[in-house]
N, C-alpha and C positions, 0 to 999 in steps of 0.2 A: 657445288651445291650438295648438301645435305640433310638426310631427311627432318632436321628439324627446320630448315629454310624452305620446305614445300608448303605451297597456302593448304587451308584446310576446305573442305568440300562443303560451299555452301548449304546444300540439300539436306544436312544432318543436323542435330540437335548436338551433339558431341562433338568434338574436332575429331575427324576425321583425314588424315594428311595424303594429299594425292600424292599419283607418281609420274614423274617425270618421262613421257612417253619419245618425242622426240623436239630438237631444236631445227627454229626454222630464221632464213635470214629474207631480205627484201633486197632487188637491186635495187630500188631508188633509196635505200637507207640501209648503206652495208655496214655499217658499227652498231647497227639496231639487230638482238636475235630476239627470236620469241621464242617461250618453253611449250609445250602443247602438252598440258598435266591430262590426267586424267584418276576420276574416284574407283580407287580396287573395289567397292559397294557398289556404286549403281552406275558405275561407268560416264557419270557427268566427263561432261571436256570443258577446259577451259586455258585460255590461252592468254601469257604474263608473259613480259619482257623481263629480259635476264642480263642482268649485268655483266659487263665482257671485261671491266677494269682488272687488273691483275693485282691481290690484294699483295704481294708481295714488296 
């Protein structure tokens, strides 16, 4: 993941790119992670599933 692949912060008129605070998983859906972003500006949270595929 790289900062041009972090969404941008609703809240703002400008793109704005969140940071990637921590990954979370689910036992009932363990191939599913989620990202838990968060905006360096006004501290929005918001939480996106992250692809686990290996681009290799």
């Amino acid at each position: 993941m790289t900062q041009e692949d972090a969404p941008a912060c609703e809240r703002h008129d400008a793109a704005v790119p969140m940071q990637l605070r921590t990954l979370h998983s689910d036992s009932s859906q363990p191939d599913k992670v989620v990202g838990l972003y968060e905006c360096p500006e006004c501290g929005y949270e918001r939480r996106l599933p992250i692809r686990t595929e290996d681009a290799a």
